[in-house]
C-alpha positions in Angstrom: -8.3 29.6 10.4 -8.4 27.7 13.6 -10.7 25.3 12.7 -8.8 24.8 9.6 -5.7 24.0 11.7 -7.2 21.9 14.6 -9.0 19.7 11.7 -5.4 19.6 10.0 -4.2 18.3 12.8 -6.9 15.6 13.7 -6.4 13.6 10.6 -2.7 13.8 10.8 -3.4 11.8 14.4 -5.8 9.6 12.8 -2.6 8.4 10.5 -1.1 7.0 13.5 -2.1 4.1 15.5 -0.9 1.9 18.2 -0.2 -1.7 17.3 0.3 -4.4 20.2 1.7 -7.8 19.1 4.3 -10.3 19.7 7.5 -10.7 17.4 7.3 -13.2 14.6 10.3 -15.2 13.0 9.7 -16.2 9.7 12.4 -19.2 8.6 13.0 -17.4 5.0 11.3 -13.8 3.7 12.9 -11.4 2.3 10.1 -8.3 3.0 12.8 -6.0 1.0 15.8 -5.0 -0.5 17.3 -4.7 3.3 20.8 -5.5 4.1 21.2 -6.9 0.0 24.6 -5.6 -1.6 24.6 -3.2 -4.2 24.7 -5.9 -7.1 22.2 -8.0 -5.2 19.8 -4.6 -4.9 20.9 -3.6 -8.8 19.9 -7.7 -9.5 16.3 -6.8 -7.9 15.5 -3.9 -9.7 16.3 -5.0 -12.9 14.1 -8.2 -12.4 11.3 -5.8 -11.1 11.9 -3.4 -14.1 11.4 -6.4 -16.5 7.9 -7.9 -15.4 6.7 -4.2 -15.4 4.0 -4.4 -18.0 5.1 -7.7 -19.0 1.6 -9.5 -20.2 3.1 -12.7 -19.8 4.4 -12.6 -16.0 3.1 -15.2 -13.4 0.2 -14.0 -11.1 3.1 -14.7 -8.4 5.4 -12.1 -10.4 2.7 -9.3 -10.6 2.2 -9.5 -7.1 5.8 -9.6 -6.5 6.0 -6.1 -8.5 3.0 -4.5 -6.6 4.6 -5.5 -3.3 8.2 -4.0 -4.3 6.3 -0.9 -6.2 4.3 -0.2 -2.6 7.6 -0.2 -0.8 8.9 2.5 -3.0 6.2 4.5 -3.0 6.6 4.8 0.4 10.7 4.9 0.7 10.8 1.4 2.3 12.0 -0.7 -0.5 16.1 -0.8 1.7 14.3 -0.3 5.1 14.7 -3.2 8.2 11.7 -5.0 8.9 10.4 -7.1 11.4 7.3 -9.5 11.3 4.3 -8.9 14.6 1.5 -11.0 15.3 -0.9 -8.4 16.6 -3.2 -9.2 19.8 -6.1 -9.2 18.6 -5.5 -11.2 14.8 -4.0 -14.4 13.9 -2.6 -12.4 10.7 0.9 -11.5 10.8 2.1 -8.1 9.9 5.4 -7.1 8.4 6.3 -3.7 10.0 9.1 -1.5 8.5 11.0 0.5 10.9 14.0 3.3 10.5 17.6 2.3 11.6 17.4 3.5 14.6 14.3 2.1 16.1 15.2 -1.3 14.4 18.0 -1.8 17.2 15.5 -1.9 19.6 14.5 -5.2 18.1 17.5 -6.7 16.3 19.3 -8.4 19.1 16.3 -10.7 19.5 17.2 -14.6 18.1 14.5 -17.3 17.5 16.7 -19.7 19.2 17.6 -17.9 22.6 14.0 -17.2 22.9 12.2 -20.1 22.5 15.2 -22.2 24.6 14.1 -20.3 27.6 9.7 -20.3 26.7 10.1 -16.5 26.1 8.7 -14.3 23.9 8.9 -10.6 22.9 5.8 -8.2 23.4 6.1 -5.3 21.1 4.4 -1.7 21.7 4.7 0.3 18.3 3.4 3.5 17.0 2.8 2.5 13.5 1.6 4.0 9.9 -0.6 1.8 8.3 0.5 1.7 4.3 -2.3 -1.3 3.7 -3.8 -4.3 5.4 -0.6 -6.2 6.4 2.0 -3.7 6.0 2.7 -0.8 8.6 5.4 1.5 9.2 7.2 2.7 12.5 9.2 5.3 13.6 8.0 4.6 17.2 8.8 1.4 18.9 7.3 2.5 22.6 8.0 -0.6 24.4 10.3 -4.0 23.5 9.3 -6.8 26.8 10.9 -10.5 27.1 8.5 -12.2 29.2 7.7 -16.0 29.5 6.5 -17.6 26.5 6.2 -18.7 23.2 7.9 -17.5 20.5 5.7 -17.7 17.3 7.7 -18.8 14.0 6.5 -19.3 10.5 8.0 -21.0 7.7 
C-alpha cells in the first residue's frame, strides 16, 4: 500500500515543472475567450460550434477548433494568459494562469518596459497541456531587470 502511494505521488510531481523565461508581448492574439463579453464569448462559441465537423472548413479553421477544443478540455477557454519566451528555446509559450496569480503579471506594459531597456524574468510552476501551451497556478518569482523586452507581431 505504500508503494502504491509513494508511486502515486511521484507521477503527480512529474506533472509539474518549472519554466524560466522572459515575458513576451504579442501586438494582437487573442489566446482565449479572456476578458470577451458575454455576446462576444456567445459569438465564439457559436462560430466554433459551426466548423465542428464541417468538411469544408479551412486548414486555418480546424486548427482554430482544436486550439479552442484543448482549452476546454482543460477549463481554460475564459482563463488570462500571458506569452514566455523560455531560457533555453527561441519558441514562445502561451501560459494560462488563474486570476489570482495573473496579477502578479498584469501591471507589466510593453511600453514602460522597453522605454527604460527592461525586461521581466518570470519563475513559474507550470502544467504542461502540449508543446506550447502550459498552465500555472504558481508564479514563484516576477523580476524587472535591465533589458530587452521581446515583442511579436
Amino acid at each position: 500500500m505504500i508503494l502504491l502511494l509513494l508511486n502515486l505521488f511521484s507521477c503527480n510531481a512529474k506533472d509539474e515543472e518549472i519554466l524560466k523565461g522572459d515575458l513576451v508581448f504579442k501586438m494582437i492574439d487573442f489566446a482565449s475567450a479572456y476578458g470577451g463579453t458575454d455576446e462576444q464569448i456567445e459569438e465564439l462559441n457559436n462560430y466554433l460550434y459551426s466548423i465542428q465537423g464541417d468538411e469544408n472548413a479551412q486548414d486555418w479553421e480546424s486548427e482554430t477548433l482544436s486550439y479552442f477544443s484543448k482549452l476546454k478540455e482543460n477549463d481554460l477557454f475564459e482563463s488570462p494568459y500571458i506569452f514566455v519566451r523560455p531560457d533555453h528555446d527561441s519558441a514562445i509559450v502561451t501560459v494560462f494562469l488563474n486570476e489570482e496569480e495573473f496579477t502578479k503579471v498584469k501591471e507589466y506594459k510593453r511600453s514602460s518596459l522597453m522605454a527604460e531597456s527592461k525586461k521581466v524574468e518570470l519563475v513559474l510552476e507550470v502544467k504542461k497541456i502540449d508543446s506550447l501551451l502550459y498552465f500555472s497556478d504558481n508564479v514563484i518569482d516576477v523580476t524587472e531587470v535591465e533589458g530587452d523586452t521581446y515583442f511579436s507581431k
